[in-house]
N, C-alpha and C positions, 0 to 999 in steps of 0.2 A: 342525757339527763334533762328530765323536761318540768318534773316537780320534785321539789327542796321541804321538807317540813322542818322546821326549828321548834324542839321544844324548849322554852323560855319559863324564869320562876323568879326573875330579876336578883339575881345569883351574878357575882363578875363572872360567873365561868358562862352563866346565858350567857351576855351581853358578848363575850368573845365568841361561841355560839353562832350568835346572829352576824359578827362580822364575817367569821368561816364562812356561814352559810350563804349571807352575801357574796362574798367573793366568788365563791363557785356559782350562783346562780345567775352574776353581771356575766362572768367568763363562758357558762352554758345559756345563755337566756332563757333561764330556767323560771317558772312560778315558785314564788316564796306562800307559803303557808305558814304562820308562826299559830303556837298553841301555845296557850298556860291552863294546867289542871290548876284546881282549887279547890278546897275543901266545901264544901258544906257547914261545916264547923264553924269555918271565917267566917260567916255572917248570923251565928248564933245571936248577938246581941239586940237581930231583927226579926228573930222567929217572935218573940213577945209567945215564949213557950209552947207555940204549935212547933209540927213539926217540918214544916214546910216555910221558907220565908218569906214574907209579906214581897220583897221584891227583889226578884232573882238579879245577879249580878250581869252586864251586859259589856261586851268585847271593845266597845267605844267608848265607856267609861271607864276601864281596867288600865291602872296607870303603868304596869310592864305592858302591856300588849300596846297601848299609847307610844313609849320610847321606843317600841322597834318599830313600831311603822312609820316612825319621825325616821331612826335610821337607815329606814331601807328608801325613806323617801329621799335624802341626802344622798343614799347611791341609786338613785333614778328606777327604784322597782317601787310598782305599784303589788303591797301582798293583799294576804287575804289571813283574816286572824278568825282564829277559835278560841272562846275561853270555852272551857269545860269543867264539868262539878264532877268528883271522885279522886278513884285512885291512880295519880299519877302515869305510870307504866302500862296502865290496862288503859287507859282513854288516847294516849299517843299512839300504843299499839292500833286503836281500832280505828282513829283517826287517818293512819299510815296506809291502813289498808282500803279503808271508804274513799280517800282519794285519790290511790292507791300511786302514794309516793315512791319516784325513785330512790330517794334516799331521805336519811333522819339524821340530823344533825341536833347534836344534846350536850351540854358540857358536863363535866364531872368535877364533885366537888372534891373528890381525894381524900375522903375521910378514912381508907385506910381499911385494912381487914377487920381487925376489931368492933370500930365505930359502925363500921358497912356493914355487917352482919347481925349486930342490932338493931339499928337503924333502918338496915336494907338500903338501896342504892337503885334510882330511879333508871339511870343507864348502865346498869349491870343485867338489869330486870329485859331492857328494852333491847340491849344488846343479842341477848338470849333466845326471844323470842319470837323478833322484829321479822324474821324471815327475808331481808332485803338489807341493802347496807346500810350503815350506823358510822355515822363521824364522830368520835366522841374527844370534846376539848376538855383538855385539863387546865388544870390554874396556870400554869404555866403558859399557857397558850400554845404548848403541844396538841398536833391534829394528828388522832389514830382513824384511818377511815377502814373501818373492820366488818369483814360480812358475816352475817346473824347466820 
């Protein structure tokens, strides 16, 4: 295993996430990539009604993508972060394969069949499609490392 992607939303089920994914990437000396998708939408209050925003949001200014590279600086990995604009599951899928990770580390928030099927489920989606392995943490801090 030589690259780790964490996808990160600053969610406790990320942040446990980023510690799984840490762990296995200290133990494989593996490159960490962390990603957080982001809407477009979040920064509606700077479009000032065009449709594009006066100034795009940047990965060193993003305060989850900030806390993990604080954490991964504490366990002695220099990462490398993406923020991205869209949807979720479609930008970590394309992320996963552009740098073409060996494995996706995502946690899950466990909202349940009902909630999760209206809602939809970021690592249900990413699980499905990912074409490579998928470590998916639950709130509990159970690790399921499941191949897509």
């Amino acid at each position: 295993m030589k690259k780790i992607l964490i996808g990160i939303d600053g969610s406790e089920t990320a942040r446990a996430a980023i510690d799984a994914g840490l762990e296995l990437a200290t133990e494989n000396h593996a490159e960490v990539v962390f990603v957080h998708v982001t809407s477009l939408l979040e920064f509606a209050p700077e479009t000032n009604g065009s449709e594009a925003p006066e100034r795009l949001p940047r990965a060193e200014t993003d305060t989850i993508l900030c806390e993990a590279v604080e954490r991964a600086h504490a366990a002695g990995i220099e990462p490398t972060t993406e923020l991205l604009i869209g949807y979720p599951p479609k930008q970590i899928l394309r992320l996963a394969r552009d740098i073409d990770a060996d494995l996706i580390v995502i946690g899950s928030r466990g909202l349940g069949r009902i909630k999760s099927a209206v809602l939809g489920s970021t690592s249900r989606e990413v699980l499905a499609k990912a074409g490579r392995p998928v470590m998916v943490v639950r709130e509990s801090g159970v690790r399921e490392l499941l191949e897509s």
